[in-house]
C-alpha positions in Angstrom: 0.0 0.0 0.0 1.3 3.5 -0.6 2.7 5.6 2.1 0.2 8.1 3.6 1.1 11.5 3.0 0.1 12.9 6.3 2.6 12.9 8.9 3.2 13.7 12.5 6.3 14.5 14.8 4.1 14.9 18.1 0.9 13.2 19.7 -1.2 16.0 22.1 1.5 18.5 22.3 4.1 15.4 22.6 7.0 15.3 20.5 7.0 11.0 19.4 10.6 10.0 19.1 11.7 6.6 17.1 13.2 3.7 19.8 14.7 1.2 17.6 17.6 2.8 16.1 21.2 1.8 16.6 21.9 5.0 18.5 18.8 5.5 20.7 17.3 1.8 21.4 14.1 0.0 23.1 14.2 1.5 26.7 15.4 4.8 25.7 13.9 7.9 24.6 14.5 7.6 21.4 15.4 10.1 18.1 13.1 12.9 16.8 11.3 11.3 13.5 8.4 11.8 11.0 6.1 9.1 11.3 3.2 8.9 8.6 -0.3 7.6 9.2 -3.9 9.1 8.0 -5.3 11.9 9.2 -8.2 10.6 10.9 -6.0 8.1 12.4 -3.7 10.6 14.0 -6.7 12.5 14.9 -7.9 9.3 16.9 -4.3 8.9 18.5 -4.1 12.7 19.8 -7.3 12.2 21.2 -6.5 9.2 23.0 -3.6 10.6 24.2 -5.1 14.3 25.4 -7.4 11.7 27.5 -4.2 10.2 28.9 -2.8 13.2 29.8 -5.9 14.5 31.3 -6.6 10.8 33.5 -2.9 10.6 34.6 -1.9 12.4 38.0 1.8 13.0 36.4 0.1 15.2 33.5 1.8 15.8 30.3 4.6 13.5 29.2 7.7 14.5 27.7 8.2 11.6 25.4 6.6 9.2 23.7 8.4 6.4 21.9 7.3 3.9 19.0 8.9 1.3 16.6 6.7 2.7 14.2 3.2 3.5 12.2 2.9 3.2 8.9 5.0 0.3 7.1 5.3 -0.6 3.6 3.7 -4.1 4.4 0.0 -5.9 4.6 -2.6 -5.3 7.3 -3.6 -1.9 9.2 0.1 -0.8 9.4 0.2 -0.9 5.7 -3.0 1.4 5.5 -1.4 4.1 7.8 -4.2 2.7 10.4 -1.6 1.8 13.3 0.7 2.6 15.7 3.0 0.9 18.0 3.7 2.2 21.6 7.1 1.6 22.8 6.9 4.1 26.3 6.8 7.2 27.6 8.2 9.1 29.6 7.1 11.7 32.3 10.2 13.5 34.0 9.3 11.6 37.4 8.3 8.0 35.7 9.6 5.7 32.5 7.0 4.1 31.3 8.2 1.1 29.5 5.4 -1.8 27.9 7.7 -4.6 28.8 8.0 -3.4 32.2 3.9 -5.0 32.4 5.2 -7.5 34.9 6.5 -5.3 37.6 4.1 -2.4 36.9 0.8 -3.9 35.7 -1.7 -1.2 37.2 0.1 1.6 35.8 0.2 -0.5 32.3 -4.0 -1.3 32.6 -4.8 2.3 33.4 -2.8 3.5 30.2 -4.5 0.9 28.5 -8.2 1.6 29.5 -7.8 5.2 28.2 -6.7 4.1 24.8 -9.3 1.4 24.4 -12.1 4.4 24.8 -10.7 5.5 21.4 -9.1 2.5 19.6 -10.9 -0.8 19.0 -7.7 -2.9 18.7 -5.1 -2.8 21.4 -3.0 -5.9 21.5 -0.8 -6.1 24.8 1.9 -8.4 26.8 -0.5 -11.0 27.4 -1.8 -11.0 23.1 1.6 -13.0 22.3 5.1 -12.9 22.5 5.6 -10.6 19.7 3.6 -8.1 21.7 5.2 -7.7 24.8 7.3 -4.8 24.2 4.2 -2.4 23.0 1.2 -1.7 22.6 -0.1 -2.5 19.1 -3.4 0.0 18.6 -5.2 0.0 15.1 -8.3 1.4 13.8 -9.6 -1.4 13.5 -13.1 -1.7 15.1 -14.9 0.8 17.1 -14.4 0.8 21.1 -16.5 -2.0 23.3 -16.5 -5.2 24.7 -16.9 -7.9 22.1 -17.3 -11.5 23.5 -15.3 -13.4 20.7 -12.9 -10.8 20.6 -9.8 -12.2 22.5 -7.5 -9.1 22.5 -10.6 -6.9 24.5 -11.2 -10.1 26.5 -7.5 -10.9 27.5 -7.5 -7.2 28.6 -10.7 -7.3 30.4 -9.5 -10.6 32.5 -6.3 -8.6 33.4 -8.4 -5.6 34.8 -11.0 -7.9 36.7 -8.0 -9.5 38.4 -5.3 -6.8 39.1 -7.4 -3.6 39.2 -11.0 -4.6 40.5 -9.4 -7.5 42.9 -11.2 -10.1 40.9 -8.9 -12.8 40.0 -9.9 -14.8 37.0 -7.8 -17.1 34.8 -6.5 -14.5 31.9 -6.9 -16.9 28.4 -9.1 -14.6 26.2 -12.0 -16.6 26.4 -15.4 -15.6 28.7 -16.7 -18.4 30.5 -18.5 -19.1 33.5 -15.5 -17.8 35.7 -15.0 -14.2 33.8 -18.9 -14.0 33.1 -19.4 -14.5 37.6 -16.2 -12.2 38.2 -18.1 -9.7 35.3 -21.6 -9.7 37.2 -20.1 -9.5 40.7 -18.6 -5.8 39.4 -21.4 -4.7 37.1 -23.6 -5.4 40.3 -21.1 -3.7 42.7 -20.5 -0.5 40.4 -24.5 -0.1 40.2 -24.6 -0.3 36.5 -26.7 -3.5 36.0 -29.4 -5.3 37.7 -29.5 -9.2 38.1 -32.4 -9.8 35.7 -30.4 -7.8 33.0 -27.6 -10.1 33.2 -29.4 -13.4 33.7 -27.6 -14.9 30.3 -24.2 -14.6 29.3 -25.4 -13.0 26.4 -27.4 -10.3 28.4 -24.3 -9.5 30.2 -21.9 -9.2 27.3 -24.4 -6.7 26.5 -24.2 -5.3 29.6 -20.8 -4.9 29.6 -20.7 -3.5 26.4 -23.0 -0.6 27.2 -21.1 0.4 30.3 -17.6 -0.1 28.6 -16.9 3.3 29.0 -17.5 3.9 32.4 -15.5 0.6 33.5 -12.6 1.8 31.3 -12.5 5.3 33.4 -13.1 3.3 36.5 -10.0 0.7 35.4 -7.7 3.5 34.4 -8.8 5.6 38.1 -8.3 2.3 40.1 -4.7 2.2 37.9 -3.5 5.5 38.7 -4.4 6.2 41.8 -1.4 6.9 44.3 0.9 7.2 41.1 1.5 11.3 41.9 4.1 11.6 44.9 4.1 7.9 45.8 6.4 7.1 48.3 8.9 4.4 47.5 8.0 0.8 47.9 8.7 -0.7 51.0 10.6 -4.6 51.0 7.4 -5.7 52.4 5.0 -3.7 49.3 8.5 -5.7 46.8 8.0 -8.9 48.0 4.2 -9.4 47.4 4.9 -7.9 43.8 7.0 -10.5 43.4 4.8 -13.0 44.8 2.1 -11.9 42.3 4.8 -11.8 39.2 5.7 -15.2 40.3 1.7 -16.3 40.4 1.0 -14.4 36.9 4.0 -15.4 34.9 4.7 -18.7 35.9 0.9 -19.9 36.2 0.8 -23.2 35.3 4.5 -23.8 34.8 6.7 -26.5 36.6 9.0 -24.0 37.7 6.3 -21.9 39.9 6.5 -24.0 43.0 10.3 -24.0 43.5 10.9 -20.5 42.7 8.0 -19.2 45.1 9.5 -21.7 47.5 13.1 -20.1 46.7 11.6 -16.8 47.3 9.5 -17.8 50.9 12.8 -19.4 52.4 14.5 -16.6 51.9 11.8 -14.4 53.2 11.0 -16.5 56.5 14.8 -16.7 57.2 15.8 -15.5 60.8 17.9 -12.9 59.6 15.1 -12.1 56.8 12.3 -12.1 59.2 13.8 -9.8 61.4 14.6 -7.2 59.2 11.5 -7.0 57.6 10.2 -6.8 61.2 11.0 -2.8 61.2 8.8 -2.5 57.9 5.1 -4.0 59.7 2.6 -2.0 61.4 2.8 -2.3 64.9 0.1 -4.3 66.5 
């Protein structure tokens, strides 16, 4: 497909640098650069990203960085329809996609605010080739769509990590997300039991309040992020408890690395250390 001949070298007031040159690579903030897309496409993308700016307690970024937009190949990057987000950067905070693991709350939030523009966001959990950005496309309008596994992957990852309603995150609804997906709607006041009595009901339930659970994902995912105080060794170790749970589930390896982790937590030495970290009784 031919190259769009609309460009743009910022996103909401942004300047978008390129992260996958030689010079300036993944991680970094990148070089200046002219990326090309369509105009209503880029029109989607700065609003998206005003919303972000507006949702986030740390404001305006500095820096956004991306392996690309358009690309001289098939699919929605061909058409000047997509864009891929690397990071970006605030002066206080790095936001880095392949970070998900160690900062999944922060990662939702950004998320929910670009699914209330963009229909397609594939993330860490979509596949490996996805884990270091966002893939967002203009493909589809914003909502939840049952068969969808992208939308439902990211709506298992909010029910567990941002509403505190684990579920097992494999794309696919099922009694276990549709029960977890009632227990909120009901919660939240934004649907009655006999308007969710089949799955299909709900799904249509969750659909028509999509946009009110993304802003209450993405509040839920930044709150405390302005002027939080540093993690304490107590606040590190059940991260890595709950990295260990998420990216190991189901592997062979999970037990003896959480038991790796637990003896050194409940040594003597360990123990009492931590001990100046608790509340007192």
């Amino acid at each position: 497909m031919s190259k769009p001949e609309n460009t743009f070298q910022e996103l909401a007031g942004v300047p978008v640098h390129y992260d996958r040159a030689p010079s300036a690579g993944y991680g970094t903030r990148g070089i200046p650069y002219t990326f090309h897309c369509t105009e209503p496409f880029e029109a989607t993308l700065h609003a998206a990203f005003e919303e972000l700016w507006a949702a986030c307690p740390l404001g305006t970024a500095e820096v956004i960085t991306s392996a690309g937009a358009y690309v001289d190949k098939s699919g929605l990057h061909g058409a000047g329809r997509a864009f891929d987000i690397d990071g970006i950067f605030w002066p206080d905070k790095a936001f880095i996609t392949n970070q998900y693991p160690s900062d999944r709350r922060f990662y939702l939030a950004v998320e929910s605010v670009l699914r209330k523009h963009l229909g397609t966001v594939l993330n860490y959990k979509f596949d490996a080739s996805h884990q270091d950005h966002f893939h967002v496309s203009g493909r589809g309008e914003p909502g939840f769509v049952p068969g969808h596994e992208s939308r439902v992957l990211y709506w298992q990852m909010a029910l567990t990590h941002l509403f505190d309603r684990p579920v097992t995150v494999d794309g696919l609804t099922g009694p276990e997300t549709n029960g977890a997906s009632r227990a909120l709607l009901r919660a939240l006041d934004m649907a009655e039991d006999d308007e969710m009595s089949t799955a299909g009901a709900l799904h249509r339930g969750l659909d028509r309040a999509w946009e009110d659970l993304l802003d209450a994902a993405a509040e839920r995912g930044f709150r405390g992020v302005a002027g939080e105080a540093e993690q304490t060794p107590l606040q590190l170790l059940e991260a890595l408890y709950a990295t260990i749970a998420d990216e190991l589930d189901g592997q062979a390896s999970r037990k003896a690395v959480e038991s790796a982790v637990t003896t050194f937590a409940q040594h003597p030495d360990t123990d009492a250390w931590l001990d100046q970290f608790r509340d007192a009784p």
